[in-house]
N, C-alpha and C positions, 0 to 999 in steps of 0.2 A: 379409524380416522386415517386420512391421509396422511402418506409423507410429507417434510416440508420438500422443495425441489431448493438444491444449493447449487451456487453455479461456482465454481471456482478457477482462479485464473492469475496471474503474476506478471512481473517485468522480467524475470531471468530469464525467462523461456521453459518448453514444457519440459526439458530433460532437466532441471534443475531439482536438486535433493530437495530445495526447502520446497516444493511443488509438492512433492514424497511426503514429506512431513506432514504439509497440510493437509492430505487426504487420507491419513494417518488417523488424523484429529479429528478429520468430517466423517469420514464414513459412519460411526456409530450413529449419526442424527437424522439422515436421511436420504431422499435420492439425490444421490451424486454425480453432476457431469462436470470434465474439465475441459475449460476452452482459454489456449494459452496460446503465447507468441509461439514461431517455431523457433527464434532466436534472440541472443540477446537484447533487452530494449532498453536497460537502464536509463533513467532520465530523461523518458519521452514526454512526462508531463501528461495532459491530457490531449496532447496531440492525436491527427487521425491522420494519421502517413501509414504506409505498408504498398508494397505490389499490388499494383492497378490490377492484376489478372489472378492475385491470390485467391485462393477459395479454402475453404474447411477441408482437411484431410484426416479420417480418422487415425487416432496416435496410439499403439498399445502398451497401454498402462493394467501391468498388475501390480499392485499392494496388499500384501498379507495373504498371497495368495489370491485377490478378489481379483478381478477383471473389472478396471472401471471403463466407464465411457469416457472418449477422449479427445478433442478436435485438436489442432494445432492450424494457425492461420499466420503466413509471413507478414505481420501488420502492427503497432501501437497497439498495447495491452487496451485503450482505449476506444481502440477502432474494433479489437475483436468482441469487446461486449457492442459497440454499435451492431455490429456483424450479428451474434445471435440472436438479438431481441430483432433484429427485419427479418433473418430467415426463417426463425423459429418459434413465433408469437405466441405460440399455443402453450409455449415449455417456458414461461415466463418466470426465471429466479423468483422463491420466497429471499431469499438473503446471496445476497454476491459476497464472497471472500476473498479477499486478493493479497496474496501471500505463498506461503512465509519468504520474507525477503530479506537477501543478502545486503546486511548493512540498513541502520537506522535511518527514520524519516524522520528528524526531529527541527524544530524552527520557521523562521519563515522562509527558508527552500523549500518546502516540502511540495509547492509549486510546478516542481521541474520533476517529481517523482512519478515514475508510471504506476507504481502499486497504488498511492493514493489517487491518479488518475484514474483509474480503473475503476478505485471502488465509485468513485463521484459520478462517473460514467453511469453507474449501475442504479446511484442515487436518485440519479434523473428521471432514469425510466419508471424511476417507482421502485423497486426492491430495498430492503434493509440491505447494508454495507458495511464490511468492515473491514481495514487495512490491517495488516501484520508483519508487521519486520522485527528481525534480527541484530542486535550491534554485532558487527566484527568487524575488523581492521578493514583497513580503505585498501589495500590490496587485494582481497578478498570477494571484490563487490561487484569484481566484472567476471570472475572464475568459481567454480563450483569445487571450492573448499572443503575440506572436514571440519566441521561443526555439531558443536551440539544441538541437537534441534529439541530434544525433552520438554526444557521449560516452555518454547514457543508454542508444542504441541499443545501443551495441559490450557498456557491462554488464548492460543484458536478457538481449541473446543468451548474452556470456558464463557467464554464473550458470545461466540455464537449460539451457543445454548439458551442464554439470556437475552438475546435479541430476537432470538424464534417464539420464544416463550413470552415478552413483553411486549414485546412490537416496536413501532416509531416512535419513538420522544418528539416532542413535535419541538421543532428548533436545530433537532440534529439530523443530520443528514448519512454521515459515515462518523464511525469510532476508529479511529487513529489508535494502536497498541506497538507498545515498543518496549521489548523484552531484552533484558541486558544478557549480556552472551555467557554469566555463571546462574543464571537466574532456574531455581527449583518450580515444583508445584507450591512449595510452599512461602515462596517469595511473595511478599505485601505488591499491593498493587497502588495506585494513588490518580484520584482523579486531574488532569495538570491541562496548562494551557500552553499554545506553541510559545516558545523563545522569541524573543523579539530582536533575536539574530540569528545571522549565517551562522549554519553548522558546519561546514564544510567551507573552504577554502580552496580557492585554486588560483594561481600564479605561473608563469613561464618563467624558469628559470634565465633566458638569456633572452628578452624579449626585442622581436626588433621586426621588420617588414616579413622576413625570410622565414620568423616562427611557425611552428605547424601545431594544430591542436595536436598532436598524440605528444607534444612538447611539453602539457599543461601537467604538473605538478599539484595533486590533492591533498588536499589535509585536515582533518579536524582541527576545528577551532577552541580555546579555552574563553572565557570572558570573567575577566575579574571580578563583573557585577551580575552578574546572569541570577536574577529571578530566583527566589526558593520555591516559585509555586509551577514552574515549567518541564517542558518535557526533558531538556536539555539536562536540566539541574536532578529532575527524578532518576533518569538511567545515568547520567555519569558519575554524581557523586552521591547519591543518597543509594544507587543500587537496586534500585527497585522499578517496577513495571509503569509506564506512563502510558494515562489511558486518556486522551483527547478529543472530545466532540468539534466535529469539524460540520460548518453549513456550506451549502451551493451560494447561499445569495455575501458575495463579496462586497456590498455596501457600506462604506465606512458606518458605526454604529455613533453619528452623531445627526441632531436636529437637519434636518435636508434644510430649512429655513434661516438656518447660523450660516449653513454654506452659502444658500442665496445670499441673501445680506452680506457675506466676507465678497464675493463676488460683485456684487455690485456697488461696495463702500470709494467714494471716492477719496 
């Protein structure tokens, strides 16, 4: 039988460890290529920005001694799966992986995330998808840290094992995983749904016309009432792995016909 073909790819960029990590975790499953930013992207969302004149450069990546394939393109983790699926038609992902990332995607930001961009990118074109972050400190999440990556390794491979082997859920489009930064192989996992708040926080300490973004001041947020059944509430305070089905179609989930009618009620 054939291999599956995994395409893997991140927002840190391709020299980042958690990049290491995840091809740590893929390799055992199948043919492996990596098509990653060549620089940091954090927070591009699903934007398609990068240099007009960028192109694929191959990147030399060994792991474990293996020699993987490996492009790097200056571009939105989003724009570089755009990129392979027009130049590369033929080598079309069984499963996109986009990870392991520095720093949790959890709430309703998760919007402004290149990892989950990436994978929904990947969504689109038809490939099974699946995001993977890391919690660590919000310092952390622009610089390539020492971290454990162990547990995130065991639920990369985990997850994506399961989705080569079961295929599409129809409804889901990418799985969202988010691994607490003490989290084992043998750490419980929990199916959860996004927060229905900001997870992160930013404010200008002395805000005024003259302010500059690199001004802006990050921070995780607490919420007195945050949900037991969310991503938020599984990795911060229960400790354990939160796994969320995320779709492409952003449609509020109510009667299209209650909206007509609120719309048109005089």
């Amino acid at each position: 039988m054939n291999k599956p073909t995994i395409l893997l790819t991140n927002d840190d960029g391709i020299a980042s460890p958690g990049l290491l990590a995840a091809v740590e975790a893929l390799l055992p499953l199948g043919d492996l290529i990596v098509a990653a930013p060549l620089t940091q992207q954090t927070s591009m969302g699903r934007s398609q920005t990068g240099k007009p004149e960028a192109k694929f450069e191959p990147y030399p990546l060994t792991v474990s001694g293996i020699e993987v394939e490996a492009y790097s393109l200056e571009a939105s983790p989003a724009a570089v799966i755009r990129h392979f699926f027009m130049i590369l038609p033929s080598r079309k992902p069984d499963i996109i992986i986009s990870g392991i990332n520095y720093g949790e995607n959890i709430g309703v930001g998760v919007t402004s995330s290149g990892t989950v961009g990436a994978a929904l990118e990947g969504a689109m074109r038809g490939s099974l998808a699946l995001a993977v972050s890391l919690e660590t400190d919000v310092h952390s999440q622009r610089t390539y840290s020492t971290q454990n990556w162990q547990g995130s390794i065991h639920f990369t491979r985990y997850f994506a094992e399961i989705l080569l082997r079961r295929g599409k859920l129809p409804g889901v489009d990418v799985l969202k995983v988010e691994v607490p930064s003490d989290a084992t192989a043998a750490t419980p996992w929990r199916m959860t749904r996004l927060s229905p708040f900001m997870y992160y926080h930013s404010s200008i300490a002395e805000p005024s016309f003259e302010s500059r973004r690199c001004d802006t001041l990050f921070q995780k947020c607490v919420w007195n009432n945050e949900p037991s059944d969310t991503d938020a509430y599984a990795v911060r305070d229960d400790r354990v792995v939160a796994v969320t089905p995320l779709c492409l179609d952003l449609t509020a989930k109510i009667p299209l016909d209650l909206v007509e009618s609120w719309i048109d009620e005089e």
